[in-house]
Steps between C-alpha positions, in 0.01 A plus 500: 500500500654517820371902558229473283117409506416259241185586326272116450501547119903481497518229751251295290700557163819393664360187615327448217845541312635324774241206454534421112879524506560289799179324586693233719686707703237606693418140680643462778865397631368135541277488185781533313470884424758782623230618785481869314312747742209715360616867406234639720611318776872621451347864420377478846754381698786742333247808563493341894883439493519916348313600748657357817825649367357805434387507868853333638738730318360820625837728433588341174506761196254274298334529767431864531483516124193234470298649813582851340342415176224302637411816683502713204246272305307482789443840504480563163248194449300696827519825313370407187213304662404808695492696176337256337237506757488881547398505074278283592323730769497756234 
């Protein structure tokens, strides 16, 4: 979760999950509850927290790894779009 998109549909099972399993953990701290943060809030704050260190640590080896994979699905994702597109001019 903490490198990883959630898509909506698997943030709304987990809650719902979440929800009928412990229903009153999710009032707040002075309702009584455990004050349990939404997952898509958490999503988004560990994708933020990813990508600061991704930016900070620029000569870690993780580093390198991650920005040398993005860069190969970027491309690949670019390629297949422009052959995709080229069929279509066909």
């Amino acid at each position: 979760m903490g490198a990883l998109y959630l898509p909506a549909v698997v943030v709304e099972a987990i809650d719902k999950r979440r929800r009928t399993f412990l229903w009153t953990v999710y009032s707040p701290k002075g309702k009584g509850g455990l004050g349990v943060k939404s997952i898509q809030l958490q999503n988004e704050a560990l994708l933020q927290k990813f990508l600061i260190k991704l930016h900070k640590q620029c000569d870690a080896p993780w580093v390198k790894l991650v920005q040398a994979t993005i860069w190969l699905v970027i491309l690949s994702r670019s390629w297949v779009h422009t052959h995709h597109s080229v069929d279509n001019l066909a």
